[in-house]
N, C-alpha and C positions, 0 to 999 in steps of 0.2 A: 566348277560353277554348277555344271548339272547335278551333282553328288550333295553342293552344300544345298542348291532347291530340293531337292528329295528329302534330306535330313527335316528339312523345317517342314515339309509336309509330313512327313512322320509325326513328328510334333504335336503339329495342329490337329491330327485324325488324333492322337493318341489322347490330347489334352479335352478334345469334344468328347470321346471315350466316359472320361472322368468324369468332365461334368452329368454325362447321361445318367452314369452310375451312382454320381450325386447325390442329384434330382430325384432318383428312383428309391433310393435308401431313406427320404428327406419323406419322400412321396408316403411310401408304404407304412411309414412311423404313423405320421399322421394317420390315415387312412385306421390304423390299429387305433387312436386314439379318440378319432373321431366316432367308433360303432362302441366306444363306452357309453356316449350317450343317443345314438340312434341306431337303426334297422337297416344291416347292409340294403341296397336297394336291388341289386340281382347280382347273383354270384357267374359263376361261371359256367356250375353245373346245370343252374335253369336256361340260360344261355341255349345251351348244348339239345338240350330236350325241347328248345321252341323251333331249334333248326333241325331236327331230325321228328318235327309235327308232333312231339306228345302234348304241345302245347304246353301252357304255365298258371298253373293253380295254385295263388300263394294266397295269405293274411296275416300278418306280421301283428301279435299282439303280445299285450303285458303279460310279464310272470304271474301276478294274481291271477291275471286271465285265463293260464291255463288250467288250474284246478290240480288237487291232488294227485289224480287217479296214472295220467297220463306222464307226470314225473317219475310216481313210483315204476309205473310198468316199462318203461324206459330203464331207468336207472338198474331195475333187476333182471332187464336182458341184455341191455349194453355194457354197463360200466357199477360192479354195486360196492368199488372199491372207489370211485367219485369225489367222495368228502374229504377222503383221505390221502389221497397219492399230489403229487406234483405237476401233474399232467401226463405220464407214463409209470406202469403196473411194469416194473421189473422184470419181477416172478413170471408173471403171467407171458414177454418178451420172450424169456429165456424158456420158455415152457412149448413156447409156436416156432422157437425154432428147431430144438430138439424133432418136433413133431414135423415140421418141413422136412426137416431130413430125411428120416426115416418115409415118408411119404411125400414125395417131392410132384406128385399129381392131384394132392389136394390140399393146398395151402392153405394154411388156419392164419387167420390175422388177430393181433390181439391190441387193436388200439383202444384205447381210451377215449369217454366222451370230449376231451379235449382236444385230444386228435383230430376226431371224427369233425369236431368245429372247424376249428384250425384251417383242416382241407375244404370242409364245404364253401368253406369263405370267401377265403383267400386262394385257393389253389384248385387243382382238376381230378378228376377221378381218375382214376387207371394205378400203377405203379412205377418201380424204378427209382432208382436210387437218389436221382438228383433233386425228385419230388419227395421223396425219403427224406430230404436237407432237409428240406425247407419246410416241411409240413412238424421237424423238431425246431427250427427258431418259429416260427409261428407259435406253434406251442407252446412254447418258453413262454412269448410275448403275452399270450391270452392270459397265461397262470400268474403271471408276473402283476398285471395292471387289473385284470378282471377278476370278479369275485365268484366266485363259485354259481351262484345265482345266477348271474351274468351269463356266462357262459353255457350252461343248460337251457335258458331261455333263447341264448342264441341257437342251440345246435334245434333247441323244438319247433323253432321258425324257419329254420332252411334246410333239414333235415328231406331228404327225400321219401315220401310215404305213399308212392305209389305214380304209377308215367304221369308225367308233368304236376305229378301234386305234391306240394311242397310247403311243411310246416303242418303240427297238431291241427291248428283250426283249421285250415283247409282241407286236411283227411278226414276231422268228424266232421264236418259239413257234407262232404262227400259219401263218406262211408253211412253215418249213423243220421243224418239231417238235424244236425242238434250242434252247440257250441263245444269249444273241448272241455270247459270246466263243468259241463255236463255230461259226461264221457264216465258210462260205467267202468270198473272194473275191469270186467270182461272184455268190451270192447277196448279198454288203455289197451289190454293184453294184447288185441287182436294186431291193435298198429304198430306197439313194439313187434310183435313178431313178425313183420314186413322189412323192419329193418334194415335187415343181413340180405337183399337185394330184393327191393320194393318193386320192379318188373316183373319179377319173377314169382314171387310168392306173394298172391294176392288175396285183400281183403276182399274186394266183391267183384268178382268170383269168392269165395271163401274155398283157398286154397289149401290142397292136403294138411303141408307144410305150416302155414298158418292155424290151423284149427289144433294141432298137436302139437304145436311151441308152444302156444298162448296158456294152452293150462299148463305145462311145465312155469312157464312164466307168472302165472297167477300164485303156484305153490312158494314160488320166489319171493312176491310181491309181501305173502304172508309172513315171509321169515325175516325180512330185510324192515319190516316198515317200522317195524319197536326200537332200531337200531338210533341211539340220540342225533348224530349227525344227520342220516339219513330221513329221519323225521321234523329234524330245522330244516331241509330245504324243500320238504313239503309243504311250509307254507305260504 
């Protein structure tokens, strides 16, 4: 008697299990379906930075509204293979691991702006394989349903550009006192090169780091912006 109550308690935990795992498969579709047509409303990462006092500087605006300047300069220090890949750079995969290898104290990462969405999103910062999973179905799913456009508007709206400041128009607000589709050049330069850890390498202060990527990054800007793809999602 005691063995067949057990069993059906197994059951029942096992059966509540499922449904959780459901609800959360049911949950997360949605949740991807629904930021086709609005602006996540706080990720996890701003979460994170209001509970450790950076506070939270966001303004969630339209793709026209960012302006040229601040796609291309992005696009030519993050990701300037973008238009074209699937949401993962191969080459580029197999190129950071080779290089992990041989130098296994300074890991090179080589995700994609889709990546970079994907996790800002939906998922947490740090690494590990399990976040590894998930941050490629993620991926899938943005590339799958979202359009290219989409998706870089999304990464320039939650994108981190500095302690608690979060999205293009809230970095030029901050940085430059001006809106992002009023964002020189030079300045696009300056907040893509924050990018690669916007704590650390700061626009104001105008940090070593920053000041010496951003003209690498402007020489970029020159090479990449004739390119057809690249120049459709400039406007």
């Amino acid at each position: 008697m005691a063995k067949s109550t057990g069993n059906k308690n197994q059951k029942s935990w096992w059966q509540k299990l499922k449904r959780i795992f459901l609800w959360m498969v049911i949950g997360q579709f949605v949740y991807i379906l629904l930021l086709w047509f609005i602006n996540p409303p706080i990720t996890i990462t701003q979460m994170v930075d209001v509970v450790k006092g950076y506070g939270l500087k966001k303004d969630n605006i339209s793709y026209e509204a960012m302006g040229p300047n601040i796609k291309l300069a992005v696009l030519a220090a993050e990701d300037q293979l973008f238009p074209d890949h699937n949401g993962f750079d191969i080459k580029a995969i197999k190129k950071a691991q080779k290089y992990n290898q041989k130098h296994p104290n300074k890991v090179r990462g080589a995700s994609t702006i889709s990546q970079q969405t994907a996790k800002n999103i939906f998922l947490w910062q740090g690494g590990g394989w399990f976040r590894k999973g998930l941050e490629v179905y993620f991926t899938f799913m943005i590339e799958t349903l979202y359009s290219k456009e989409r998706i870089l508007q999304h990464y320039l709206n939650v994108a981190e550009m500095g302690p608690g400041i979060f999205g293009v128009q809230a970095a030029a607000k901050e940085y430059f006192n001006k809106d992002a589709k009023n964002l020189s050049r030079s300045e696009a330069a300056m907040i893509a090169a924050c990018l690669r850890n916007p704590k650390k390498y700061t626009v104001k202060p105008l940090s070593k780091f920053v000041s010496a990527v951003s003209g690498k990054i402007l020489r970029q800007m020159n090479n990449i912006e004739t390119d057809p793809d690249i120049a459709a999602l400039l406007k």
